[in-house]
Phi, psi and omega in degrees: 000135186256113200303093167337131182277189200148123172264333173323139182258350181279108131307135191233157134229139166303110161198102171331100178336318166307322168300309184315289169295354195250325222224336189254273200297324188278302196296279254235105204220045181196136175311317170306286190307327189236014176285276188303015169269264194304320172324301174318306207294333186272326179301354255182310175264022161079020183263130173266001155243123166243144172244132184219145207207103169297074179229176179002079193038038176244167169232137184231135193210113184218158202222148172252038169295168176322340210118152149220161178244197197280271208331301192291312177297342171243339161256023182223288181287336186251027200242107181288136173052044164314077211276079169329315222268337182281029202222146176301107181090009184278009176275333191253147152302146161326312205238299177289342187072000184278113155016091184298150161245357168288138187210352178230006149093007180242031201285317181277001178266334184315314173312290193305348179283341183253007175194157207272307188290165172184084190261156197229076164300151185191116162239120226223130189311095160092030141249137181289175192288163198236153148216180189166146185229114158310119160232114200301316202305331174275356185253030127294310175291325189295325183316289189333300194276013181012053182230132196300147191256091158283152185289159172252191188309164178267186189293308224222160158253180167227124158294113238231056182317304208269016168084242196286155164171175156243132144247128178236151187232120183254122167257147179063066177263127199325155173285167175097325197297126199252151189229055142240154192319317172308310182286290191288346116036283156284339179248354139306304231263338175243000146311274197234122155256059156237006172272122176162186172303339185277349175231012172098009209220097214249143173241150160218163216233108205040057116121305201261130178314140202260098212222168182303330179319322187270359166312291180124321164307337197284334184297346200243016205246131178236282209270176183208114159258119156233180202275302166209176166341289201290331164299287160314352173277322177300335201223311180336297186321319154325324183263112178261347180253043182282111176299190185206150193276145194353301174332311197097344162300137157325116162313055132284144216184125201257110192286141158309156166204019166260136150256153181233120179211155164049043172055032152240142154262124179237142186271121202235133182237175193152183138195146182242126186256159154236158231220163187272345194194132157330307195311329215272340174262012166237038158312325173238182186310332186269109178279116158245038166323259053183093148271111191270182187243170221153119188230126166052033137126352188261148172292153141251353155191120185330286214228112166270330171314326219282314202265359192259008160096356163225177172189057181297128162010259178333330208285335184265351156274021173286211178145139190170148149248128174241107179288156178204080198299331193291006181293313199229044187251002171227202196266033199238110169279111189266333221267141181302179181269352176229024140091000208251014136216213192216143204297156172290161179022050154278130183275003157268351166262355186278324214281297198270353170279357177257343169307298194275326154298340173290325188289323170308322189314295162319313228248313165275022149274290185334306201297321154347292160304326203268333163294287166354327167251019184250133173265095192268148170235161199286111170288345171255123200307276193339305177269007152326287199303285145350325164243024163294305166334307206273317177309307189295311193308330190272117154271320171310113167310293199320325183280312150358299234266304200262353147310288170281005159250024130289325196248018179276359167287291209332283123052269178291359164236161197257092186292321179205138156340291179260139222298333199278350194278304190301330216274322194306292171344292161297337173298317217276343180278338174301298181320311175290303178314310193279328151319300180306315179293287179319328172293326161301325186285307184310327182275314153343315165294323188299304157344322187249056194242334163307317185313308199246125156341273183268074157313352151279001214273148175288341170291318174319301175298327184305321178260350153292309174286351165299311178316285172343298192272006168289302177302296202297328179253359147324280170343261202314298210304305199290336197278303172318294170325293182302332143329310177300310195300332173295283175344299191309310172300333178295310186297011216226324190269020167320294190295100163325294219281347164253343181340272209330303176300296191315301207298347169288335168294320199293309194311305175349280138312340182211069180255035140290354182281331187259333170215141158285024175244359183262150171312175160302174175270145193318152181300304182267123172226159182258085192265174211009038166320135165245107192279049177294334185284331189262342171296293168326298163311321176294317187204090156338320233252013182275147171269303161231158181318208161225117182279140203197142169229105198298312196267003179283143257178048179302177222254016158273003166080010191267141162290185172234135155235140179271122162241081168282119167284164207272134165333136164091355146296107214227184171054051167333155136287140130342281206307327187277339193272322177303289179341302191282332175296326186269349181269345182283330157267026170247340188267313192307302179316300188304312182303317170330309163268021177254338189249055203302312165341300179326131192024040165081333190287018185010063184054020177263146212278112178266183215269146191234144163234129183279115140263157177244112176263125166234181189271330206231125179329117141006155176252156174173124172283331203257116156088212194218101156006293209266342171310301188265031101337298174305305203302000189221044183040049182215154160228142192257154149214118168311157173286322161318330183259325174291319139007260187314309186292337175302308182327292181289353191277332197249348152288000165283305178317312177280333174278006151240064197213079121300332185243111216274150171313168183287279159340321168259001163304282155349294197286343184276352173255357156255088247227000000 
């Protein structure tokens, strides 16, 4: 395109208040985001220095680039969707040859969303200097006023020592905006790979340069995929913390880097790492979980993970950038309007993104292995020591082996954000694991029990006694809990006046409180059914249901029904407890048999038992109460007393238990 020539020092700019806010002000919403508009824009002008300078609340960004002269300043840069690329040769820089990364000509509006000033220099090799300044709020009122907006005077003049260039000064910035060097810093760094000595193009930020280095990650990188060569010659020297693998070789691993699509192959350059712990890629506010994507030196889209549709573990120790120039090498605008992904369903961007689930694929079998052979420890001393503990008790190296490759994921992921949560996380998954294993070795073990002869043999007694410490910490873990759960129920059964309710919460649920030996409750259960409709058939003269957990099961296969009488009922009969008791197995049979389905029992009536809660024990002029209860499957108990007998069945057990198994000694100590 051939630029109108033009002597005017008046500058105008055009643009519909709607562009302005939808593609400008609207579009662009970080520093880093419209910091990297103009960084492009100097790479796109043949500039090898850029400088960007943080002072008194300015951002300053100046390129020793080609330039503009008034003719380029007013019909290219102040010309809103100036498309280059559509212009002969506009796809390549002038002087350098390089790949522009700019294509849709609004790049430059992104300055008005972070700042109300915006002064402008330019000097272009055998032209005088052009300058001019944007106040956004009046080219908002003028916009408004569908009246053309001239630039005003610049703050200042400039000497223009140093031959060609651009200087933009964004001034008077928005609140909120953050303008320090620790922040943009590392998200410039991560923005472009074409800054350093191999492509000429130096950025530097208050005076210090700007490297792949300051991306922030590479130093925390344990496992390496790359692509190719040249990546690895550029960047490997960086991961200085890589384990290495049984062998004693570096975790390195050389990735597919073809994509195939339409019967063509295209060349993908990169690398994708992974960090020893999640936490290492949130060190700041800016999460870099991340693999981005980067076309011709530019990001083109932040996070490709977002798209690929799982959300595995693993998936949170990654990091990685994968280029793909050929993305933005024809005549296909794949790119968002503010540059910052890539539009859904382009099918050569669908191509590498079915690219990156095979390769992930890949890429977390490797990681698996190579954490297996990594000797991960415990960040908490106590449970270091504990399971150092638990390892020596294994004789067999091989369980050594498979031991410590249940619990070094546990180790190495990051169960929650926050640490005392996480670490909590981890004692209790450490705790369970080292159960679950032992109960795998034992039945292993068990297998060769045919095998031996002699129950005196010392291999014999050795899994006896494993059995043994399997069964004591199984116990001691269920004894313990249910103690809490007693306490807890004490404290709670003060109040008369809530009784009724607390113990139907507890009971329900833990109708291990009326006998310790039955278990938890069956997976399908009915809780509190009330059978008033089969009671009324039975006995007209009933008023209300029954509380029943239909589907609980002890381990003699008999149900249950639960009757908590209302607190302050006091001088009970027996006979009235029988009476209500037998209409209460008489509505379960019947529901039963309306309900053949139900617990397998296809409607036969299976064996039942009634309890009874009360404040104060049953009556009888005649015998013993509770006798004849048992004698009809039924029992009574208070609440206080049922209480008390829980207490004592399982505070026996543990005070004459002190001296706890090997095993739960371990687990009692990872804590």
């Amino acid at each position: 395109m051939v630029v109108e020539k033009t002597e005017s020092t008046e500058f105008k700019l055009e643009v519909d208040l709607n562009v302005l806010n939808h593609l400008g002000i609207g579009l662009y919403s970080s520093t880093p985001a419209v910091v990297t508009e103009i960084v492009a824009n100097a790479w796109d002008a043949d500039a090898t220095r850029v400088e960007i300078e943080i002072k008194g609340g300015e951002i300053i960004v100046q390129d020793d680039g080609h330039g503009m002269g008034a003719a380029e300043l007013q019909g290219r840069f102040l010309k809103v969707g100036y498309a280059r690329r559509e212009q002969p040769g506009g796809s390549r820089s002038p002087k350098y040859d390089r790949p522009v990364m700019g294509r849709k000509g609004i790049g430059k509006l992104a300055m008005f969303s972070l700042a109300n000033r915006i002064d402008i220099w330019s000097k272009k090799e055998g032209c005088p200097e052009v300058a001019g300044a944007v106040l956004v709020d009046k080219l908002k009122e003028k916009i408004s006023k569908n009246i053309i907006y001239m630039l005003e005077p610049a703050i200042e003049q400039y000497g223009w020592d140093t031959g060609t260039g651009t200087r933009i000064v964004l001034s008077q910035l928005n609140a909120g905006t953050d303008k320090t060097e620790a922040f943009l810093r590392p998200r410039i760094a991560r923005r472009f790979s074409v800054v350093g000595d191999l492509h000429n193009f130096k950025v530097y930020i208050n005076g210090q340069e700007v490297t792949t280095r300051d991306r922030g990650y590479h130093s925390d990188l344990q496992f390496w995929w790359d692509l190719d060569d040249a990546t690895r010659a550029e960047q490997l020297s960086l991961a200085t913390s890589l384990a290495s693998d049984e062998n004693g070789e570096r975790c390195i691993a050389r990735l597919n880097h073809i994509v195939a699509h339409d019967g063509k192959a295209y060349e993908l350059r990169g690398v994708i790492a992974t960090v020893a712990k999640p936490k290492q890629l949130k060190k700041t506010d800016d999460n870099i979980n991340q693999i981005s994507l980067f076309a011709n030196g530019r990001v083109f889209q932040e996070d490709m993970l977002k798209d690929i549709g799982n959300a595995k573990i693993f998936n949170s120790y990654l990091v990685g950038e994968i280029h793909a120039d050929f993305l933005d090498a024809d005549g296909t605008d794949r790119a968002t309007a503010n540059r910052e992904a890539v539009k859904t369903g382009d099918p050569l961007v669908s191509a590498v993104r079915d690219w990156l689930k095979t390769v992930l694929a890949e890429i977390a079998d490797q990681w698996d292995e190579w954490r297996r052979q990594q000797n991960v420890e415990s960040d908490d001393e106590q449970t270091k020591l504990a399971l150092e503990a638990w390892y020596t008790s294994l004789e067999d190296p091989r369980d050594v082996k498979l031991a410590k490759k249940l619990i070094t994921p546990i180790l190495t992921t990051e169960h929650s954000n926050d640490e005392a949560k996480n670490n909590t996380i981890k004692r209790d998954l450490i705790r369970s694991a080292i159960v679950g294993f032992e109960k795998l070795r034992i039945r292993k073990q068990l297998d060769r029990l045919d095998q031996i002869q002699d129950v005196m043999s010392v291999e014999f007694q050795k899994i006896f006694h494993s059995i043994d410490d399997i069964e004591a910490s199984h116990y001691h873990e269920i004894t313990r809990s249910r103690l809490q759960v007693i306490e807890k129920f004490e404290k709670e059964i003060v109040d008369t006046a809530a009784l009724e309710k607390v113990a139907q919460k507890y009971l329900f649920e833990h109708l291990w409180l009326l006998d310790p030996t039955w278990g938890p409750v069956g997976e399908s259960k009915i809780m509190e059914q009330t059978l008033t409709k089969e009671l009324k058939e039975i006995a007209p003269d009933t008023e209300t249901g029954a509380r029943l957990d239909i589907a609980y099961r002890t381990s003699t296969g008999r149900h249950v029904i639960v009757e908590l009488k209302r607190p302050g009922l006091r001088s009970i009969e027996v006979e009235d407890l029988i009476k209500q008791g037998k209409k209460y197995k008489a509505a379960v049979t019947q529901y039963l048999s309306k309900h053949p389905d139900l617990a397998g029992y296809n409607g036969r009536r299976p064996p039942i038992d009634v309890y009874f809660v009360t404040e104060e024990l049953p009556k009888t002029p005649f015998g013993d109460a509770l006798d004849d209860l048992r004698k009809q499957d039924m029992q009574a108990f208070t609440y206080k007393g049922m209480i008390t007998n829980a207490r004592r069945a399982y505070q026996e057990y543990i005070e004459k238990s002190p001296d706890v198994s090997t095993i739960e000694d371990i687990i009692r100590h990872i804590v």
